[in-house]
PyMOL Python script that loads the backbone (N, CA, C, O; Angstrom):
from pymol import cmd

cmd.read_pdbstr("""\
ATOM      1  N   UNK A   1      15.889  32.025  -2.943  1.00  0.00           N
ATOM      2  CA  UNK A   1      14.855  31.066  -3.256  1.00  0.00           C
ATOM      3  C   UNK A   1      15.098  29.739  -2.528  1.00  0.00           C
ATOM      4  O   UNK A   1      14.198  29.125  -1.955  1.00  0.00           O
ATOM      5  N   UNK A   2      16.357  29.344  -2.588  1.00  0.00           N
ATOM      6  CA  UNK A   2      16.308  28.165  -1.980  1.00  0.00           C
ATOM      7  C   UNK A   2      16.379  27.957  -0.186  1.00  0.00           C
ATOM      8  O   UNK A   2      16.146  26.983   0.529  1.00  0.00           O
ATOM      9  N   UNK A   3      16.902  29.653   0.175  1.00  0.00           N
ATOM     10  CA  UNK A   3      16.890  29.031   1.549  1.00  0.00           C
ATOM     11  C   UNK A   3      15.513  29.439   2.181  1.00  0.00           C
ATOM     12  O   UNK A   3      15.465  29.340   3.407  1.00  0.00           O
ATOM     13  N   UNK A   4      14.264  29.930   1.467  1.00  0.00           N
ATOM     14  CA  UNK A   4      13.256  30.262   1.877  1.00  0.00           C
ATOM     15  C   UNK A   4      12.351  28.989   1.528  1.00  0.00           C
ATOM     16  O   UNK A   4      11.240  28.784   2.019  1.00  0.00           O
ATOM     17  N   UNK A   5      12.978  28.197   0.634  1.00  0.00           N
ATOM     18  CA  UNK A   5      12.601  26.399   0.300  1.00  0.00           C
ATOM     19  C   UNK A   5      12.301  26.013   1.626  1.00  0.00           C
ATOM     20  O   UNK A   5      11.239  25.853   2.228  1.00  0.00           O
ATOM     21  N   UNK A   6      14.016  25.853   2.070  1.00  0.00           N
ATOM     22  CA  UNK A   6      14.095  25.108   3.144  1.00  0.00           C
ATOM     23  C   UNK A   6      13.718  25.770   4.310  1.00  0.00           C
ATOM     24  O   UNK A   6      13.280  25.070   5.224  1.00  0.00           O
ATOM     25  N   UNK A   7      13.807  27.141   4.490  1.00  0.00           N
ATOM     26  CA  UNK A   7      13.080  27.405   6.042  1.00  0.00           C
ATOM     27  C   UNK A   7      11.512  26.714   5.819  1.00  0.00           C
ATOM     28  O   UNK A   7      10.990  26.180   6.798  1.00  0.00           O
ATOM     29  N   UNK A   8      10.976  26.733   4.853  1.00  0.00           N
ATOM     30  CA  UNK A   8       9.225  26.148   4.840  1.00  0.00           C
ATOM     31  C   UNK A   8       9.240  24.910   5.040  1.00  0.00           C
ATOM     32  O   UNK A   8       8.414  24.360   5.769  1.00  0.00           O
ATOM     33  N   UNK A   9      10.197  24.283   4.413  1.00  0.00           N
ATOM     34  CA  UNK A   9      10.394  22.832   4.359  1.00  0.00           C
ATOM     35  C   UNK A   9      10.597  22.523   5.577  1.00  0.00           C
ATOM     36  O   UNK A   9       9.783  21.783   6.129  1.00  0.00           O
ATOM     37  N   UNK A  10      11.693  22.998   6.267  1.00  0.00           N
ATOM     38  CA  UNK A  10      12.010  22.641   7.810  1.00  0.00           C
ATOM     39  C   UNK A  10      10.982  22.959   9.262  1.00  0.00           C
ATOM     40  O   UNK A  10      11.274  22.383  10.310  1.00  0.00           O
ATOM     41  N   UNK A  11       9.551  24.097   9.195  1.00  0.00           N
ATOM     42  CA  UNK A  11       8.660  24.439   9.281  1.00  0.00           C
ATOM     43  C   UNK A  11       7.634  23.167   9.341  1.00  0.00           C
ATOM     44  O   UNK A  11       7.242  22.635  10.380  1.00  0.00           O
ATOM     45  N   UNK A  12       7.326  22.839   8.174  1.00  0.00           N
ATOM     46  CA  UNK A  12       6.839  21.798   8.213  1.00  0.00           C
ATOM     47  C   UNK A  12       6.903  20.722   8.633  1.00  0.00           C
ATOM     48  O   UNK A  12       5.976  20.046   9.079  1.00  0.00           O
ATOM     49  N   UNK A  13       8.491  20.325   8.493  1.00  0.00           N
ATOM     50  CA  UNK A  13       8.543  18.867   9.444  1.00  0.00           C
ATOM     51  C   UNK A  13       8.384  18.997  11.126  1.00  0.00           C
ATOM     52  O   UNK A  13       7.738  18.163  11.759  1.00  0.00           O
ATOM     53  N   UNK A  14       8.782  19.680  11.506  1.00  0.00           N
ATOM     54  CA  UNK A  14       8.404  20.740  12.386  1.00  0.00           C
ATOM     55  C   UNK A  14       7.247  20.454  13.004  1.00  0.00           C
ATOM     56  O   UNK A  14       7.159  19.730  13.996  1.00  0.00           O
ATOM     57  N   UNK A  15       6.377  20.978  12.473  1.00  0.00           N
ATOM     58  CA  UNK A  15       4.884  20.811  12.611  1.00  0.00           C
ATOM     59  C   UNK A  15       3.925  19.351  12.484  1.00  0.00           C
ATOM     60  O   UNK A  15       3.055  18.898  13.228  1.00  0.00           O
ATOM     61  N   UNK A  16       4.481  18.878  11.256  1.00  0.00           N
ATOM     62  CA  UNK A  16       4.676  17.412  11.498  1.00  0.00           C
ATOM     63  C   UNK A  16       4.947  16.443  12.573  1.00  0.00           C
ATOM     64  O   UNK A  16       4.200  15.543  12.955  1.00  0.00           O
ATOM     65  N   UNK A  17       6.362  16.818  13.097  1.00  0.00           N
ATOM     66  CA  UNK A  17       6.700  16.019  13.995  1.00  0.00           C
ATOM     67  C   UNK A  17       6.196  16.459  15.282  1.00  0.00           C
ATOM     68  O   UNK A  17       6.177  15.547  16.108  1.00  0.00           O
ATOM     69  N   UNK A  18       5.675  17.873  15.810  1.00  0.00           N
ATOM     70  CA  UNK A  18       4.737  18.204  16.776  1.00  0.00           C
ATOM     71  C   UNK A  18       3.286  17.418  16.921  1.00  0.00           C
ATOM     72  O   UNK A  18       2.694  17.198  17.977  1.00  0.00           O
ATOM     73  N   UNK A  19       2.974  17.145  15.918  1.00  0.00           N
ATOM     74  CA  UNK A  19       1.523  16.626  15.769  1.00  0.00           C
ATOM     75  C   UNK A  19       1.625  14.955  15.864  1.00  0.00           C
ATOM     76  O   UNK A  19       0.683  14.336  16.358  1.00  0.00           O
ATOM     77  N   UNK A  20       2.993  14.146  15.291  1.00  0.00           N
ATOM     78  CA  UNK A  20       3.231  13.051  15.845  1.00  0.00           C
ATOM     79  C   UNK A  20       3.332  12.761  17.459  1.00  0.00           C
ATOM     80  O   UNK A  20       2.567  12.040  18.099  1.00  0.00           O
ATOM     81  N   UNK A  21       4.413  13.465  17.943  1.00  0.00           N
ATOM     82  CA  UNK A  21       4.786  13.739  19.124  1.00  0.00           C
ATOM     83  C   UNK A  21       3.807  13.609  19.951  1.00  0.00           C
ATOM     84  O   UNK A  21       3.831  13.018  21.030  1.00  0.00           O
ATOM     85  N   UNK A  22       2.824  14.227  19.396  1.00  0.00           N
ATOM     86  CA  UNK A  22       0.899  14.672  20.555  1.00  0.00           C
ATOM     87  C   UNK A  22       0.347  13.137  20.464  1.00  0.00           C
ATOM     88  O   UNK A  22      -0.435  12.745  21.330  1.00  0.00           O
ATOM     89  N   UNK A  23       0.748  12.305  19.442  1.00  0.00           N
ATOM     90  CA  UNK A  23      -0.292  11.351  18.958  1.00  0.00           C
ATOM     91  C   UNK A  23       0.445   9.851  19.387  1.00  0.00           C
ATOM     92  O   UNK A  23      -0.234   8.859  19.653  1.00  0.00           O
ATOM     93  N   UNK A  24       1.822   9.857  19.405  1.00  0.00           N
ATOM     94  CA  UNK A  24       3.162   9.132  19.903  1.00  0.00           C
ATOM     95  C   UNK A  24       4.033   9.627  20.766  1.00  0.00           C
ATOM     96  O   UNK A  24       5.212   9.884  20.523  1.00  0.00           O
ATOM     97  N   UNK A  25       3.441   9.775  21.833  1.00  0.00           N
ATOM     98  CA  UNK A  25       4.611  10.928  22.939  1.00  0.00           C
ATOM     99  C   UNK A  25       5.912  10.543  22.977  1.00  0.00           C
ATOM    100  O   UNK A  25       6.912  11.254  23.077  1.00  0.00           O
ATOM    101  N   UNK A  26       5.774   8.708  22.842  1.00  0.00           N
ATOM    102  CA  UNK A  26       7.372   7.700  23.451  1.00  0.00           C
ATOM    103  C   UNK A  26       8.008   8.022  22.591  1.00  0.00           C
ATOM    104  O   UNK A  26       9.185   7.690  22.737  1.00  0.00           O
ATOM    105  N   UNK A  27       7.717   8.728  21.387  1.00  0.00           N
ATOM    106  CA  UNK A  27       8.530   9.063  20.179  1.00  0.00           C
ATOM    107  C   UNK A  27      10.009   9.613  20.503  1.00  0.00           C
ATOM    108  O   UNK A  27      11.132   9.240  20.165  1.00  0.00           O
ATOM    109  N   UNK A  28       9.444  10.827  21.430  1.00  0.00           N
ATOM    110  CA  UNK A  28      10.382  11.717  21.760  1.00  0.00           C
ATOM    111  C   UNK A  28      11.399  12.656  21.050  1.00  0.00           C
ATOM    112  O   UNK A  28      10.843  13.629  20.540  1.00  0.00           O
ATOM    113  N   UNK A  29      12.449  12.621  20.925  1.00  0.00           N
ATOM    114  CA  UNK A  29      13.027  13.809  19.742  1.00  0.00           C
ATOM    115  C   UNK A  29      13.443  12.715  18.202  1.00  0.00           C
ATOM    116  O   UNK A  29      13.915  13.199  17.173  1.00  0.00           O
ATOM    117  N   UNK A  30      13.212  11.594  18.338  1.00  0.00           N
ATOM    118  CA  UNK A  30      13.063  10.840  17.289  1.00  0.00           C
ATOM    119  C   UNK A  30      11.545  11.338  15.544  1.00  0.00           C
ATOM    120  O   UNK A  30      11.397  11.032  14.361  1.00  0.00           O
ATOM    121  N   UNK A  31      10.813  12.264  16.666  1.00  0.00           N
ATOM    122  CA  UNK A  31       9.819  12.546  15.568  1.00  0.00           C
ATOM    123  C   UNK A  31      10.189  12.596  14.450  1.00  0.00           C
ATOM    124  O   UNK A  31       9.981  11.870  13.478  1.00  0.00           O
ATOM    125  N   UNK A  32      11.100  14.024  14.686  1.00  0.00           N
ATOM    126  CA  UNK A  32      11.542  14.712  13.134  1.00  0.00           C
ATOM    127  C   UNK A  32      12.317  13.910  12.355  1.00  0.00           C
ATOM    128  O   UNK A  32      12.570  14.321  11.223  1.00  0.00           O
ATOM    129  N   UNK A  33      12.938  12.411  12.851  1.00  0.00           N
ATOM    130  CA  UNK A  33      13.530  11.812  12.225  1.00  0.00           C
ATOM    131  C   UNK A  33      12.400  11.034  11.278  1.00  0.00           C
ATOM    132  O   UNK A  33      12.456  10.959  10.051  1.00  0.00           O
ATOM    133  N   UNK A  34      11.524  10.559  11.997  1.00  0.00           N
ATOM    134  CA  UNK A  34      10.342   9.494  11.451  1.00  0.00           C
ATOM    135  C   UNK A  34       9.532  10.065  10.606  1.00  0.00           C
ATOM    136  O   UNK A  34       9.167   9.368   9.659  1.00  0.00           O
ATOM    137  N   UNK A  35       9.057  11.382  10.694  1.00  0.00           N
ATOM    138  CA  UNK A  35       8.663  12.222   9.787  1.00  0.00           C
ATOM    139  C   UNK A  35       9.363  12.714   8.373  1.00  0.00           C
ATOM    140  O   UNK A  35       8.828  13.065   7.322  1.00  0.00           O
ATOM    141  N   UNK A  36      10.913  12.598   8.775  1.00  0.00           N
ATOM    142  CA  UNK A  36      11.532  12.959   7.889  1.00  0.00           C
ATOM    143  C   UNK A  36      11.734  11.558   6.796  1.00  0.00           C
ATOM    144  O   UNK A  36      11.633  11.692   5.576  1.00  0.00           O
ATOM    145  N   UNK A  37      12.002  10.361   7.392  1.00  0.00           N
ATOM    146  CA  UNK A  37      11.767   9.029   6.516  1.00  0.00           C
ATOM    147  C   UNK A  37      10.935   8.676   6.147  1.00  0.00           C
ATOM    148  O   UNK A  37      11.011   7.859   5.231  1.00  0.00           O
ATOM    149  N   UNK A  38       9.703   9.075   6.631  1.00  0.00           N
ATOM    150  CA  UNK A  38       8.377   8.989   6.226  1.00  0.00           C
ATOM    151  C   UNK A  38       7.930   9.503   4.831  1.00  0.00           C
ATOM    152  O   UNK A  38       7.384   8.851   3.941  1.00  0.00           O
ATOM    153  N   UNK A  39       8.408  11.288   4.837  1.00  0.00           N
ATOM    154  CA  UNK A  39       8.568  11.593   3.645  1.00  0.00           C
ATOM    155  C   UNK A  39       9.828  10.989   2.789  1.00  0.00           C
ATOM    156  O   UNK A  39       9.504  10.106   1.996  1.00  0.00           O
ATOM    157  N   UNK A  40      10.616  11.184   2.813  1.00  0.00           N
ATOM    158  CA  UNK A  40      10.860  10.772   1.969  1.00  0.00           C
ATOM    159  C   UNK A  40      10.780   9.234   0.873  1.00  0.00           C
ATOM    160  O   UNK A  40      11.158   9.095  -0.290  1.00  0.00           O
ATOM    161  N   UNK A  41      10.136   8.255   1.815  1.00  0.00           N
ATOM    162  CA  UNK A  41       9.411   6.545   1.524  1.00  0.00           C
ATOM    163  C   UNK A  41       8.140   7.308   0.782  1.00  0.00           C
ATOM    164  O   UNK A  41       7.475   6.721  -0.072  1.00  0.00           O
ATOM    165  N   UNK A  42       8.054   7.731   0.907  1.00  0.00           N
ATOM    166  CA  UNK A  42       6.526   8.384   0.526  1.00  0.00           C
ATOM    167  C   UNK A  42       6.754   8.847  -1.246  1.00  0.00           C
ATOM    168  O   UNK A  42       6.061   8.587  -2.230  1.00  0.00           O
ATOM    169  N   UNK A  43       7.986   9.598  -1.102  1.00  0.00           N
ATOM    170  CA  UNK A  43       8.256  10.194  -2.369  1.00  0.00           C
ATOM    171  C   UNK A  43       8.999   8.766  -3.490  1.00  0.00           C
ATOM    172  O   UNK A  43       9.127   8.872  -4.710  1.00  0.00           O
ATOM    173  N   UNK A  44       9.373   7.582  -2.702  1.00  0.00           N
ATOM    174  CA  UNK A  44      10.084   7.234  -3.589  1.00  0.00           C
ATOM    175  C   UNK A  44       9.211   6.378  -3.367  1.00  0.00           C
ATOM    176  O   UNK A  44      10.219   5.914  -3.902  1.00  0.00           O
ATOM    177  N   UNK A  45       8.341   5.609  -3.130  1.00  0.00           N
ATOM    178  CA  UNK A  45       7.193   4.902  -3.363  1.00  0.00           C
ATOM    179  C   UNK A  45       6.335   5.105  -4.167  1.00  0.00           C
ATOM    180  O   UNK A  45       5.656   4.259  -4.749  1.00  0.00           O
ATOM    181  N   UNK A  46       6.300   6.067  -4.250  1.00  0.00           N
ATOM    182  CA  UNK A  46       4.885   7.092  -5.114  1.00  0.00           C
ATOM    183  C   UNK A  46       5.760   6.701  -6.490  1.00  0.00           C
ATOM    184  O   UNK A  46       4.993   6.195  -7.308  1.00  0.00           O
ATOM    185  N   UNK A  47       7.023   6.776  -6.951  1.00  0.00           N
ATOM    186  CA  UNK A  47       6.976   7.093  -8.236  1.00  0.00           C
ATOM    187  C   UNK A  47       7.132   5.708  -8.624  1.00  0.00           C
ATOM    188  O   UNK A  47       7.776   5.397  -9.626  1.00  0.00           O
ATOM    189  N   UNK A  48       6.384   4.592  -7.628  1.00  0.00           N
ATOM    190  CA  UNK A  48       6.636   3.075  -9.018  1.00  0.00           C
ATOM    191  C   UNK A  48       4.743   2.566  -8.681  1.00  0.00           C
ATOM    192  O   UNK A  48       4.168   1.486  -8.813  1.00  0.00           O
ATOM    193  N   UNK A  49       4.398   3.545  -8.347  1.00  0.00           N
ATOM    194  CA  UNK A  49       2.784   3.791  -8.296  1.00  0.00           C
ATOM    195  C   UNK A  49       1.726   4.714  -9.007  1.00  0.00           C
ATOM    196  O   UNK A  49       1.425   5.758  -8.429  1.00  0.00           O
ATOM    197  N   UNK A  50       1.297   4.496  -9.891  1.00  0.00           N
ATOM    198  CA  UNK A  50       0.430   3.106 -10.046  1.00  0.00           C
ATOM    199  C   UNK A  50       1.713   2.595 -11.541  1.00  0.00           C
ATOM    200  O   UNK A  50       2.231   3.427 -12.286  1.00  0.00           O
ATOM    201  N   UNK A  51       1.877   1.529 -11.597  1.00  0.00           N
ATOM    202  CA  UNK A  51       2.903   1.327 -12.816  1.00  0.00           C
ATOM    203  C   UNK A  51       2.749   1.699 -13.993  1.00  0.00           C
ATOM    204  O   UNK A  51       1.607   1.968 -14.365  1.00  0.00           O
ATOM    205  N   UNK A  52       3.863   1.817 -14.906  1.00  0.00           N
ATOM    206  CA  UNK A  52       3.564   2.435 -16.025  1.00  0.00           C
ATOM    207  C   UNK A  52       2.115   1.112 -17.137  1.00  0.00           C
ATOM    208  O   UNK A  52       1.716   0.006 -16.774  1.00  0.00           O
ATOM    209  N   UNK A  53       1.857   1.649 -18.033  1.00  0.00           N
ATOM    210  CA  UNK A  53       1.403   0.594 -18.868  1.00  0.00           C
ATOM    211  C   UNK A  53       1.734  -0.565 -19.493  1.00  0.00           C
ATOM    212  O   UNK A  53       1.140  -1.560 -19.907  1.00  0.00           O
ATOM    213  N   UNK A  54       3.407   0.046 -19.421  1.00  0.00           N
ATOM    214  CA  UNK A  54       4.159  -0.663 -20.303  1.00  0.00           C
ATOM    215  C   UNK A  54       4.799  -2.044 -19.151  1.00  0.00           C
ATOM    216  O   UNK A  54       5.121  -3.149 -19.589  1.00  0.00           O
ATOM    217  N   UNK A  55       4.860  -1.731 -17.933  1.00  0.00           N
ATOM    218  CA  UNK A  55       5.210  -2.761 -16.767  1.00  0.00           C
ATOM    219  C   UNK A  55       3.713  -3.485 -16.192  1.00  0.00           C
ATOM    220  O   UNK A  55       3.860  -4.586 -15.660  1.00  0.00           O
ATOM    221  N   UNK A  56       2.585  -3.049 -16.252  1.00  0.00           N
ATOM    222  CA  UNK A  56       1.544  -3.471 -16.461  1.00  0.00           C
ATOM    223  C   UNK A  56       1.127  -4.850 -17.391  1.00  0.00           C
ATOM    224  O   UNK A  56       0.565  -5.891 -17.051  1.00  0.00           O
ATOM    225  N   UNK A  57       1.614  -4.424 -18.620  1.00  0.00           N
ATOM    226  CA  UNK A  57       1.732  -4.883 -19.799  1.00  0.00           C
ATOM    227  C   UNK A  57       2.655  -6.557 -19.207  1.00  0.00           C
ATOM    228  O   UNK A  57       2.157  -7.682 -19.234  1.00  0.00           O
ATOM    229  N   UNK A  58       4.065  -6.184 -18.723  1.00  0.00           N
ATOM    230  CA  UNK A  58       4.855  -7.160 -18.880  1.00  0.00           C
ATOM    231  C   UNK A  58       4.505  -7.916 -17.836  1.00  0.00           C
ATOM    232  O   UNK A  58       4.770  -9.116 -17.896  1.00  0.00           O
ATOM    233  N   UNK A  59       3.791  -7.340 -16.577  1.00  0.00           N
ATOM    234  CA  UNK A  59       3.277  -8.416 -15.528  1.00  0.00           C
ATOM    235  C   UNK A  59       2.138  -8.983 -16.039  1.00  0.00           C
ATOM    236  O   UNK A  59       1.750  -9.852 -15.258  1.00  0.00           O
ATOM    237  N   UNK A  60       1.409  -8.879 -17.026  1.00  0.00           N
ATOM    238  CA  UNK A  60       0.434  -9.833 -17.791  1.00  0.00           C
ATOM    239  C   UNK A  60       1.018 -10.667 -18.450  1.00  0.00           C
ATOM    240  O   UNK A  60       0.526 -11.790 -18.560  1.00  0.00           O
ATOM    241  N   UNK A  61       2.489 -10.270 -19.198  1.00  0.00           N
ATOM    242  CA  UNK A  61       2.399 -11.198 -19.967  1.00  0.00           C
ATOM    243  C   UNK A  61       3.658 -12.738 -19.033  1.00  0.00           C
ATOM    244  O   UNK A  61       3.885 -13.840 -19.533  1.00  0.00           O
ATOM    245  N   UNK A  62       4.165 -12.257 -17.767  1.00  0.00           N
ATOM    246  CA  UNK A  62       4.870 -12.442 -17.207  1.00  0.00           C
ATOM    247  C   UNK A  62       4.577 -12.720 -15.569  1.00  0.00           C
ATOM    248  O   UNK A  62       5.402 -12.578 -14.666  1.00  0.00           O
ATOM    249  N   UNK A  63       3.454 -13.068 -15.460  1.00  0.00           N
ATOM    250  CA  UNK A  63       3.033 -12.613 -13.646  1.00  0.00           C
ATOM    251  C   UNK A  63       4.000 -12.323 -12.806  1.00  0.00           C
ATOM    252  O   UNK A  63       3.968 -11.385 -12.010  1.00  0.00           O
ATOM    253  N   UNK A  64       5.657 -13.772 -13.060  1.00  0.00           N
ATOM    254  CA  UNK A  64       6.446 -13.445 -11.940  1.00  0.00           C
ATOM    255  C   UNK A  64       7.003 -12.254 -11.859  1.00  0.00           C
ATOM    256  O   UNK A  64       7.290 -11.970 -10.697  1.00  0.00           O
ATOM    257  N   UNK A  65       7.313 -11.313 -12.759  1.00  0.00           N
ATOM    258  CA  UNK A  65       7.661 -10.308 -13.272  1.00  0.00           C
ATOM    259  C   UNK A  65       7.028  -9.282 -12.177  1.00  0.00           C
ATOM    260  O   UNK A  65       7.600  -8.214 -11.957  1.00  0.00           O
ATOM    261  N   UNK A  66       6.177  -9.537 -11.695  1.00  0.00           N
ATOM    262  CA  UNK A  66       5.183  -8.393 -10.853  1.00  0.00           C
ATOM    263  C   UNK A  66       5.033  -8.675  -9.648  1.00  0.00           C
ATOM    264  O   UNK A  66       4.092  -8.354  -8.922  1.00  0.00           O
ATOM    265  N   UNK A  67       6.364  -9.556  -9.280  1.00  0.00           N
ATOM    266  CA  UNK A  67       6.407 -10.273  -7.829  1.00  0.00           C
ATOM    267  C   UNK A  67       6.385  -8.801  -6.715  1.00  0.00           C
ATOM    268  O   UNK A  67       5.441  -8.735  -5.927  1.00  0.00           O
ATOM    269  N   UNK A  68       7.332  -7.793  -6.705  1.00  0.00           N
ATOM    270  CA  UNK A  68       7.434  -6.502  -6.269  1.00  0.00           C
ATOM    271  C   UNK A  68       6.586  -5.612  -6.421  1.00  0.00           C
ATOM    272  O   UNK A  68       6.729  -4.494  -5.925  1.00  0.00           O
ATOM    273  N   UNK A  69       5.313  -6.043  -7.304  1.00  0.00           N
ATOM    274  CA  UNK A  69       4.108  -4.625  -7.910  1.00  0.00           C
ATOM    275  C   UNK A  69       3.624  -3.757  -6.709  1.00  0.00           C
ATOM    276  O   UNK A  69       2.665  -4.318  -6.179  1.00  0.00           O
ATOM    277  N   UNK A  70       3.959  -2.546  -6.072  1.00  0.00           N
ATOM    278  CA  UNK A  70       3.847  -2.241  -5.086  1.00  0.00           C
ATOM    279  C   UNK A  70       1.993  -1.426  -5.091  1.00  0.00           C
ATOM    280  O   UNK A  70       1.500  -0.714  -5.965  1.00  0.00           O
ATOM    281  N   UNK A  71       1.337  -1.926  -3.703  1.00  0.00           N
ATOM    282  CA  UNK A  71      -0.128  -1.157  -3.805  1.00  0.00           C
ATOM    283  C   UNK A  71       0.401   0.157  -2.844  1.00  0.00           C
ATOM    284  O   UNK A  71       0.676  -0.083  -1.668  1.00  0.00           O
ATOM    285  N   UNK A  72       0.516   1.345  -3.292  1.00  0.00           N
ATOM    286  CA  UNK A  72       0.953   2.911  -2.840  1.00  0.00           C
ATOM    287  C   UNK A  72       0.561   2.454  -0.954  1.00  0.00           C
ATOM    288  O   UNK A  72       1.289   2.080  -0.034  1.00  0.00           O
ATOM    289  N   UNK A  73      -0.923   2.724  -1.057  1.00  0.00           N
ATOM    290  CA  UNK A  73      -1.226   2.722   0.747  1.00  0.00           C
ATOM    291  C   UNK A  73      -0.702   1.353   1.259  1.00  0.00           C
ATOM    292  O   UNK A  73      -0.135   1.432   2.349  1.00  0.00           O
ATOM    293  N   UNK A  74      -0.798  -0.427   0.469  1.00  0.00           N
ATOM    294  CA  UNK A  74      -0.145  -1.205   1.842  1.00  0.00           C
ATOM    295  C   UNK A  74       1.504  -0.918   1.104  1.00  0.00           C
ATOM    296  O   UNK A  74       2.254  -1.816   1.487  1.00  0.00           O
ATOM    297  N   UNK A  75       2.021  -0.204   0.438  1.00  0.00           N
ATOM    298  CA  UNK A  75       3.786   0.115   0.528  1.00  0.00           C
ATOM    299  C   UNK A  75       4.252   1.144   1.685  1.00  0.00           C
ATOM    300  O   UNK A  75       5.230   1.114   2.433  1.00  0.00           O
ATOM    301  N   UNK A  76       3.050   2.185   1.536  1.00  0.00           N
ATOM    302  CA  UNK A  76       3.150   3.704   2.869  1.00  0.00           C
ATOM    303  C   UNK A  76       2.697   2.612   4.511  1.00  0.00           C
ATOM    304  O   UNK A  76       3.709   2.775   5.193  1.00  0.00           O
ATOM    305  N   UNK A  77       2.135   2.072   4.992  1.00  0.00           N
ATOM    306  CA  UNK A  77       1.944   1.133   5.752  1.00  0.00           C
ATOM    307  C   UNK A  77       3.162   0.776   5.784  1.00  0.00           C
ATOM    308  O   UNK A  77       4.029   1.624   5.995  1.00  0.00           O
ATOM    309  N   UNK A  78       3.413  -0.267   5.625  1.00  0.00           N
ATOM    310  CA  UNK A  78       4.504  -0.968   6.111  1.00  0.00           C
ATOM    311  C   UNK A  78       5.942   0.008   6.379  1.00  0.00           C
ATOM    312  O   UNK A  78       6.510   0.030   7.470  1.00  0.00           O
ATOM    313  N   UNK A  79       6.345   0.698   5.327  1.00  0.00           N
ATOM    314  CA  UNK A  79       7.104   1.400   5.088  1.00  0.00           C
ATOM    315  C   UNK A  79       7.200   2.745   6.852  1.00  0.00           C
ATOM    316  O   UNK A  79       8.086   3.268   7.528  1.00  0.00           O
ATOM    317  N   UNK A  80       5.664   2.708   6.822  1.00  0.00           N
ATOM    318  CA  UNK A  80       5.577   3.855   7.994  1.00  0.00           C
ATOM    319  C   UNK A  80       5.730   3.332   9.362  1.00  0.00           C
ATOM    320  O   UNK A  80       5.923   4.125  10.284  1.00  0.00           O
ATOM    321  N   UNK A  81       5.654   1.917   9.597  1.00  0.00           N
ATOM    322  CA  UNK A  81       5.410   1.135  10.143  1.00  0.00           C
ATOM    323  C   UNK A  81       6.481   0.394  11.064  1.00  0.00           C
ATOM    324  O   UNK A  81       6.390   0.151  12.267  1.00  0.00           O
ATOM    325  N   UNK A  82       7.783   0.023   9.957  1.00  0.00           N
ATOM    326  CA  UNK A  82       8.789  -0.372   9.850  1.00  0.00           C
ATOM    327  C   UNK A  82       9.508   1.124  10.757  1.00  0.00           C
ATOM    328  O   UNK A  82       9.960   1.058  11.901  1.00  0.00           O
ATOM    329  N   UNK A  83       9.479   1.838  10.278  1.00  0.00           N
ATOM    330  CA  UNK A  83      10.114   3.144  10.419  1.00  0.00           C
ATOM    331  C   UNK A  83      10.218   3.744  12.030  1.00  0.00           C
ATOM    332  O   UNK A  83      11.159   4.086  12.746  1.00  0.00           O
ATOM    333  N   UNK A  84       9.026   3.692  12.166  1.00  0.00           N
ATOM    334  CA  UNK A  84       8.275   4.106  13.216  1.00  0.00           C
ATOM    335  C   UNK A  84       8.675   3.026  14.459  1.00  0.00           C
ATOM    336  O   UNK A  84       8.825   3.455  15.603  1.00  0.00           O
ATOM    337  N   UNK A  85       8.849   1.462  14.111  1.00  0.00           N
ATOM    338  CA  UNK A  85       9.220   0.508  15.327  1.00  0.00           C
ATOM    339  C   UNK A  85      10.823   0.898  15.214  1.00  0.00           C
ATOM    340  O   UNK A  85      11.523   0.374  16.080  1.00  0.00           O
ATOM    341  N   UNK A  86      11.461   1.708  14.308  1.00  0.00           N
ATOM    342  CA  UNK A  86      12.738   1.329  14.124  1.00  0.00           C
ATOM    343  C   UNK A  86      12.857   2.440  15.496  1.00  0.00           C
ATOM    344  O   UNK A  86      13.195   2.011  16.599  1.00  0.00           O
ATOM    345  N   UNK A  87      12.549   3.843  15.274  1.00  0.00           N
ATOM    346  CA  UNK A  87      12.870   4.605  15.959  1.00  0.00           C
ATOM    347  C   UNK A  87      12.091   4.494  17.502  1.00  0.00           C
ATOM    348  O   UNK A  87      12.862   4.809  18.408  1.00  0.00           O
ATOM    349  N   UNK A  88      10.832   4.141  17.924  1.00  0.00           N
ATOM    350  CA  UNK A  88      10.872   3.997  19.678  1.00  0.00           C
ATOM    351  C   UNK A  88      11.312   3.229  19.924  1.00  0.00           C
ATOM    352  O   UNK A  88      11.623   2.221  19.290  1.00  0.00           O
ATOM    353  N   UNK A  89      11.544   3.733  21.627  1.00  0.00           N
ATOM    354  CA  UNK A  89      13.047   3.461  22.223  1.00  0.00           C
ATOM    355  C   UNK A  89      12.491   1.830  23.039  1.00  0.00           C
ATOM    356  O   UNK A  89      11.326   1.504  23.268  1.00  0.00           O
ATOM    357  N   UNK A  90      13.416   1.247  23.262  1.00  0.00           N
ATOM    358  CA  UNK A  90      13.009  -0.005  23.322  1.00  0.00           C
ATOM    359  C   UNK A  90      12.980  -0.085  25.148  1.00  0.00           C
ATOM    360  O   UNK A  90      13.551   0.888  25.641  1.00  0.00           O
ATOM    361  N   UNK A  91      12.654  -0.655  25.739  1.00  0.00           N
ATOM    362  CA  UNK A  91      12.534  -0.882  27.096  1.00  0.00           C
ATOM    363  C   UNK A  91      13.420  -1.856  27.811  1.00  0.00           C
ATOM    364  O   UNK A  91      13.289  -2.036  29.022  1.00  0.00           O
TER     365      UNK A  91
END
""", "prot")
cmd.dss("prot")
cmd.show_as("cartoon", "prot")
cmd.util.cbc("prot")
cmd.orient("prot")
């Protein structure tokens, strides 16, 4: 089970990073890396999105409290962004 996880899993980035590659050529064998940080910013972004009620709650009653309140798409932006200047190659 698990190594048929990861052959799909690895498949995918795979395919991923082929379809970057077409769209960012200067990428170069850096794709699968950017793809691979990509997901995973993705996964750990997602889980302080959309906030609970209860942190909702405390940035009302607290604004500064919600200085970090992350919006999912401008956190995946920057995050993809950042990532992406980190890895092409510089001139």
């Amino acid at each position: 089970m698990v190594k048929r996880h990861k052959r799909s899993s690895l498949a995918r980035l795979a395919s991923m990073a082929d379809l970057v590659r077409r769209h960012v050529p200067e990428i170069g064998d850096d794709a699968q890396l950017f793809c691979l940080m990509s997901l995973v910013s993705a996964g750990a972004v997602s889980a302080y999105t959309p906030p609970p009620p209860s942190a909702l709650a405390a940035y009302a009653d607290e604004p500064h409290l919600g200085v970090l309140h992350l919006d999912l798409r401008d956190a995946l932006r920057v995050s993809f962004t950042s990532s992406l200047l980190g890895v092409l190659p510089r001139a």
